[in-house]
C-alpha positions in Angstrom: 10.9 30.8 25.2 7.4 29.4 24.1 6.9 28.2 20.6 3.2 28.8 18.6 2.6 27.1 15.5 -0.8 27.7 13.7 -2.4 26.7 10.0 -4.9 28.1 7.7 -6.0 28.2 4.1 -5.9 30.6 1.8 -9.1 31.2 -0.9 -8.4 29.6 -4.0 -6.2 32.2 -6.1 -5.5 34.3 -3.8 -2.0 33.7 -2.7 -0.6 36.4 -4.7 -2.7 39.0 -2.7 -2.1 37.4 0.8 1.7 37.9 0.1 1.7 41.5 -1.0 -0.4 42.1 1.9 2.1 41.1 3.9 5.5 42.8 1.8 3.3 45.8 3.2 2.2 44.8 6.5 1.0 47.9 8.6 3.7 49.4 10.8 1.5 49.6 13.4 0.7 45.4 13.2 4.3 44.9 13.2 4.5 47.0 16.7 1.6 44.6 18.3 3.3 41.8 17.4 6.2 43.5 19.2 4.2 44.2 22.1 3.3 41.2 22.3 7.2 39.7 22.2 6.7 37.9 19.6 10.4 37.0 17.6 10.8 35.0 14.2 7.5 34.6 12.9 7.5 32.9 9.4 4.7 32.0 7.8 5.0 28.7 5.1 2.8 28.1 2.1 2.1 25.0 0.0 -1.0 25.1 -2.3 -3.5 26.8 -0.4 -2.4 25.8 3.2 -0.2 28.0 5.5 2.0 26.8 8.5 2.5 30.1 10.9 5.0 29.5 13.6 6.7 32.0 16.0 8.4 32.2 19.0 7.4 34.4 22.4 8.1 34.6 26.1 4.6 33.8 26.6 1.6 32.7 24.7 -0.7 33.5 27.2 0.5 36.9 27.2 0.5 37.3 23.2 -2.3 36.2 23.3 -3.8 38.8 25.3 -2.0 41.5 23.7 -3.3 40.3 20.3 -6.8 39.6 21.7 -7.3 43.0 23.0 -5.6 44.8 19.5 -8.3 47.1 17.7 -5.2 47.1 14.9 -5.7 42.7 15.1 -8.8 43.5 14.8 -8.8 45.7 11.7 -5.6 43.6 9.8 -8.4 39.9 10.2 -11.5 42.5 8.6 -8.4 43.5 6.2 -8.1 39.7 5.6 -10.7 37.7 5.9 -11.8 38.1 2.2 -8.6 36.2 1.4 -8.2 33.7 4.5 -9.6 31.1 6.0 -8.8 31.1 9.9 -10.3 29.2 12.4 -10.5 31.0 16.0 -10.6 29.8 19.2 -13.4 31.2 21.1 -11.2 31.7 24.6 -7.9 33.1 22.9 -9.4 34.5 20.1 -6.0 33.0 18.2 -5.6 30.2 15.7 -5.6 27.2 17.9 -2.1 26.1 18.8 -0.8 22.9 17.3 0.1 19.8 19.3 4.2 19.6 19.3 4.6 15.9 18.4 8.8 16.5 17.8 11.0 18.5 18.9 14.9 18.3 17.6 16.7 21.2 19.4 
């Protein structure tokens, strides 16, 4: 099992509205992210930071899967007046972060 952890930022006073968004995530985002085997995804907030993290059989794969979504696609358009992401131009995905520790 591969571990992904990502960060962004939320715009100012918008935190409210980036977690309704996602108390009604689109059935058919939660079956990409199936698709793409990816297990206990949590996302963490403090002020207007987020810490994703989630857990897969393969990032490369997820990746892919997510890459080549029309519904990723559509849910970033959906967000992107509420989120600051930045992309990486090869996985279209957040850049991964570094593990620096790991405590199993």
């Amino acid at each position: 099992m591969e571990r992904y952890a990502w960060k962004a930022r939320i715009v100012p006073g918008k935190l409210d509205e980036y977690v309704r968004r996602h108390d009604e995530i689109w059935p058919e985002m939660t079956q990409v992210l199936n698709e793409s085997g990816i297990h206990n995804y949590t996302i963490w907030n403090t002020g207007d930071e987020l810490f994703g993290y989630y857990e897969c059989e393969s990032i490369e794969y997820a990746s892919k899967v997510q890459r080549e979504s029309e519904v990723v696609k559509k849910w970033d358009e959906y967000m992107k007046d509420i989120l600051v992401m930045e992309k990486d131009p090869v996985t279209g995905a957040q850049p991964l972060l570094k593990q620096v520790f790991y405590h199993p």
